[in-house]
C-alpha positions in Angstrom: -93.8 -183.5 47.0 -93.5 -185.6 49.7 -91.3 -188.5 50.6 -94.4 -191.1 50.3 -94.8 -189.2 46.4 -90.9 -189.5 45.5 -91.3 -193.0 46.9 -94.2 -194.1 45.3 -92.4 -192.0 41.6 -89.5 -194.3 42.1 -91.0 -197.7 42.7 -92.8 -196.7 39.5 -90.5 -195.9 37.4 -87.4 -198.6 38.4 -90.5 -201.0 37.7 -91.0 -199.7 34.2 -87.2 -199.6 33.5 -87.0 -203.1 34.8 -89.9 -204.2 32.6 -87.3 -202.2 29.3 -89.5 -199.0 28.9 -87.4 -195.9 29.2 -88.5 -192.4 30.1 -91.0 -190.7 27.6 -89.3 -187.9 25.4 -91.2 -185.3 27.8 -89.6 -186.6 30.9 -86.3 -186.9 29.0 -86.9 -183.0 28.1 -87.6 -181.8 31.2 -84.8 -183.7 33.3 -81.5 -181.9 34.5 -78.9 -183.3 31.6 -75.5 -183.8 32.3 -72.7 -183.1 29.6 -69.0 -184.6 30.1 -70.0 -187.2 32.6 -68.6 -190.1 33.8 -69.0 -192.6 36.9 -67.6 -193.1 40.0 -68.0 -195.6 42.4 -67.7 -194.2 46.4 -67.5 -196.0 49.1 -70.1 -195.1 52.0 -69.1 -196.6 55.1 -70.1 -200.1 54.2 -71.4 -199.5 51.2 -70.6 -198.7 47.6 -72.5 -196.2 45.8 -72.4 -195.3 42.0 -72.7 -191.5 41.1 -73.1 -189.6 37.8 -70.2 -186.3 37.7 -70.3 -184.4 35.1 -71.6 -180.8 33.8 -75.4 -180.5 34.5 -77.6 -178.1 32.6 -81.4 -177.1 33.1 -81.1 -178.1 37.0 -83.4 -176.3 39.4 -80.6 -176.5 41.9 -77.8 -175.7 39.9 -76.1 -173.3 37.9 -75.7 -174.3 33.9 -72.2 -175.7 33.7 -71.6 -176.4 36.8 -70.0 -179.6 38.0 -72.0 -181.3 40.3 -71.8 -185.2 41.6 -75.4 -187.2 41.6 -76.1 -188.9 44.9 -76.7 -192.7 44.6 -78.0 -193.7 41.3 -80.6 -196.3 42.1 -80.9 -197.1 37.9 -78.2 -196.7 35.4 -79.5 -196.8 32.0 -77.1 -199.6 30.2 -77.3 -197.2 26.9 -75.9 -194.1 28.8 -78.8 -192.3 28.2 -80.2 -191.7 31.4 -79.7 -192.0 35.7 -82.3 -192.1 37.8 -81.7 -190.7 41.7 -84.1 -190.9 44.7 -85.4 -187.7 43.7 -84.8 -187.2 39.8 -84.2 -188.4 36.4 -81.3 -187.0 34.7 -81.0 -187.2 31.0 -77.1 -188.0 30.0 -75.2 -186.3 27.0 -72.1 -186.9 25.9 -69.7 -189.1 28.3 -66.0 -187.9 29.1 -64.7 -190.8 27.6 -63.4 -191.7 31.0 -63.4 -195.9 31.7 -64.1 -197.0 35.4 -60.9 -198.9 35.9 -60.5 -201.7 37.8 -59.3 -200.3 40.9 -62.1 -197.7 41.0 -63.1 -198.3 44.4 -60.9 -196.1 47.1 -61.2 -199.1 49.6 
């Protein structure tokens, strides 16, 4: 797919999240899931950028199990039960239980 399509996927769907829908039960199926996760906040030279960690399972990139790190998540669902990325949806299981503390931020 090309950039334009990813774009034109995103600007869809972070309007749809902003409007409350959520990802339909397919989508939800067919997205990468990540077990154990947990957020982190990274600073990027200027900029701070949340990412999902965890264990990720049904990724075409990935092994199943591995630990991987999301790159910017441009939509957090406020339920935990999904991220979205420039390029995917993930669907989120179960969190590590892990808190962002207050000094999160490696400044």
């Amino acid at each position: 797919m090309s950039n334009t399509g990813f774009k034109q996927d995103l600007l869809r769907d972070i309007e749809s999240y902003a409007l409350g829908e959520t990802p339909s039960a397919f989508e939800m199926l067919r997205a990468p899931k990540i077990e154990n996760w947990s957020t982190q906040v990274l600073r990027v030279g200027k900029e701070f950028k949340l990412v999902a960690r965890g264990q990720v399972h049904r990724h075409p990139e990935h092994h199943d199990g591995e630990d991987i790190s999301t790159v910017a998540a441009l939509w957090f669902d406020r339920h935990g039960r999904f991220v979205r990325t420039y390029h995917r949806l993930y669907a989120l299981g179960e969190p590590a239980g892990d808190e962002i503390p207050i000094n999160a931020v490696d400044l």
